[in-house]
C-alpha positions in Angstrom: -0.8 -5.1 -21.2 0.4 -8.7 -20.4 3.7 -8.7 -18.2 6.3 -10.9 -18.8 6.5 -14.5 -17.0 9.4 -13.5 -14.6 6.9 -13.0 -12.3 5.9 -17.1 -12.7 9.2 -18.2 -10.8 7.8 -15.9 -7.6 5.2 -16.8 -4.9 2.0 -15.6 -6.9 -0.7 -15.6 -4.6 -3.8 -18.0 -6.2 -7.3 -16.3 -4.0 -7.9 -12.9 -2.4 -7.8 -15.4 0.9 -3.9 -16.5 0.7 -3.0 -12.8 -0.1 -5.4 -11.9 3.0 -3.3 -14.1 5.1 -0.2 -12.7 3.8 -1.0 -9.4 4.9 -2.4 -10.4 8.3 1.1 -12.2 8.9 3.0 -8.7 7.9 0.9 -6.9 9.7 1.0 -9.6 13.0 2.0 -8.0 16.1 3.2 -11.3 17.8 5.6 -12.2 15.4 9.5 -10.9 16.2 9.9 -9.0 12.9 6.9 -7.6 12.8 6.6 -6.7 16.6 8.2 -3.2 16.4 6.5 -2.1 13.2 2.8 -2.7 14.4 3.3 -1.5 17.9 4.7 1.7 16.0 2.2 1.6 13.7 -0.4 1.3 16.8 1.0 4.1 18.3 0.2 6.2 15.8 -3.3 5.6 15.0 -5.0 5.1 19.0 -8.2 7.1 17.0 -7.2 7.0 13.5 -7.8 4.8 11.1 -4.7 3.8 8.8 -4.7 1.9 5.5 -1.9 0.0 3.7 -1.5 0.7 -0.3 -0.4 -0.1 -3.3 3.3 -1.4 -3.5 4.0 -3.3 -1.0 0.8 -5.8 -0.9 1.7 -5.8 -4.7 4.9 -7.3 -3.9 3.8 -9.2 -1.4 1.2 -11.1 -3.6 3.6 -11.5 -6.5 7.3 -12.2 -4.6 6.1 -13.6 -1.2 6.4 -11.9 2.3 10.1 -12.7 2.1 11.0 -10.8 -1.1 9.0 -7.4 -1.3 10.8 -4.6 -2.2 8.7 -1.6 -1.7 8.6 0.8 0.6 4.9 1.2 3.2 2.8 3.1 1.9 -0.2 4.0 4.9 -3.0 6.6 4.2 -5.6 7.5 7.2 -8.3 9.0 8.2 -9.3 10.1 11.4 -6.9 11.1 14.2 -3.1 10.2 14.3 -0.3 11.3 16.8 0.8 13.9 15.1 3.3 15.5 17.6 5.1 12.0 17.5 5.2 11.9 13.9 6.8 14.7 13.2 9.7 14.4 16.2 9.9 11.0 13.8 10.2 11.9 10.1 10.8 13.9 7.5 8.4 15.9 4.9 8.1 13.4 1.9 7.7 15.4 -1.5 3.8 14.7 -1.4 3.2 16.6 1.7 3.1 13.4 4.0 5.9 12.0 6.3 8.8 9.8 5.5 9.5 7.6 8.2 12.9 5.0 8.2 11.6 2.2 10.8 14.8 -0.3 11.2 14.6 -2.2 7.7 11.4 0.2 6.1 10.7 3.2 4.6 7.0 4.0 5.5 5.2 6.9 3.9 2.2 8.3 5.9 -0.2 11.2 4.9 -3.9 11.5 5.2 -6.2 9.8 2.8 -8.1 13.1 1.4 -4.2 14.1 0.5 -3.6 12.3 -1.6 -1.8 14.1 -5.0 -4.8 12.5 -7.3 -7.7 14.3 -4.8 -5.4 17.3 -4.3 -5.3 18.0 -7.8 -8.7 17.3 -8.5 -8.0 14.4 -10.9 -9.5 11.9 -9.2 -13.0 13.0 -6.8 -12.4 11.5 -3.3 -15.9 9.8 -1.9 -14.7 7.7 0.5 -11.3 5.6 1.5 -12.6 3.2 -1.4 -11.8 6.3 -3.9 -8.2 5.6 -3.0 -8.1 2.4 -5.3 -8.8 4.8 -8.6 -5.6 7.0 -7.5 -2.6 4.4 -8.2 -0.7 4.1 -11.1 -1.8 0.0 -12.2 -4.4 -1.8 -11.3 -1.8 -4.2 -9.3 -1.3 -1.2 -7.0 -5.1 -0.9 -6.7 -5.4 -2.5 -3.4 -5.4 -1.6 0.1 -5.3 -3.6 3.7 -7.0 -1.9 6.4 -5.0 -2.7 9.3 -7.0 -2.4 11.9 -9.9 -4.6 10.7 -7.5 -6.7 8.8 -9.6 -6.5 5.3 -8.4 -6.6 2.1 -9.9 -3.4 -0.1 -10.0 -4.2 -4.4 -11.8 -4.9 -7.4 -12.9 -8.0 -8.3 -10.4 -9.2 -10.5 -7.6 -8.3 -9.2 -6.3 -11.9 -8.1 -6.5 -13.1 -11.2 -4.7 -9.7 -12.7 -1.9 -10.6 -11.1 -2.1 -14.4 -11.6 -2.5 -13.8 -15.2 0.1 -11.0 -15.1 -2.9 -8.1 -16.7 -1.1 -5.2 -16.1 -3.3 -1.8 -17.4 -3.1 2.1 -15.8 -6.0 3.1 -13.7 -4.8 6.8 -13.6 -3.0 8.1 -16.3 -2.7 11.3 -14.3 -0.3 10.1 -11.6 3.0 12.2 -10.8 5.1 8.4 -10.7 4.2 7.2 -14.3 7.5 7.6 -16.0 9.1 5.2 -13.1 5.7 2.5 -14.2 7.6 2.0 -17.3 10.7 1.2 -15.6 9.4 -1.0 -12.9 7.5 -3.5 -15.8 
């Protein structure tokens, strides 16, 4: 499916390496705006080991840093503070927490959780299994924070450059909103 050329007027990223540094700025705990988020974020995973997905690098490789619209998205695996998570959020309608952080709403939940390995429609293998879970292959990427490495297929720069927009799983719970978002 070819999107329309709205998305021409935005940012586009052109390489995996601009959208990498993108994501290393949002995720930079030196700069003001991002300060609070990361050291929360920090906080959170001391042994853990947490993963951006999906919407928000989207949005941040088509719009820019400056006009992403998404909510955060983090799976993890490993440890997490739990007890401080929960004094924190609420119980988001996957299972995972809902978190409001000053300007964000930030979903967490551990990777094998997932709805799509939960339900037994997609077979998790490892974090990389994650990328067959999400609704398009624009979502189909994910930033592990702390290594700071971008996680995808090979094409998806130019997917989004050339705006070619298919479903990866036809099973997710979110697919009436997909038609509604493009």
């Amino acid at each position: 499916m070819k999107t329309t050329s709205a998305q021409d007027k935005y940012s586009v990223v052109d390489s995996l390496e601009s959208l990498q540094k993108r994501m290393v700025y949002f995720c930079d705990s030196f700069t003001p705006t991002q300060k609070p988020l990361m050291r929360f974020i920090n906080l959170l995973f001391p042994h853990g080991r947490p993963y951006i997905f999906g919407g928000v690098i989207r949005d941040i490789a088509i719009h820019g840093l400056n006009n992403f619209k998404s909510d955060i998205d983090i799976v993890y695996t490993g440890i997490i503070q739990e007890r401080e998570l929960k004094e924190l959020s609420i119980k988001n309608k996957f299972g995972g927490y809902r978190i409001t952080f000053n300007r964000w709403i930030i979903d967490i939940w551990p990777l094998e959780e997932t709805w799509s390995f939960k339900t037994g429609a997609i077979v998790y293998e490892s974090p990389i299994s994650l990328l067959k879970t999400t609704q398009t292959n624009y979502e189909a990427i994910m930033y592990d924070i702390k290594d700071k490495k971008l996680i995808c297929g090979d094409n998806y720069i130019n997917d989004i450059k050339s705006g070619y927009l298919k479903v990866v799983n036809p099973t997710s719970p979110s697919n009436l909103k997909l038609l509604k978002k493009y």
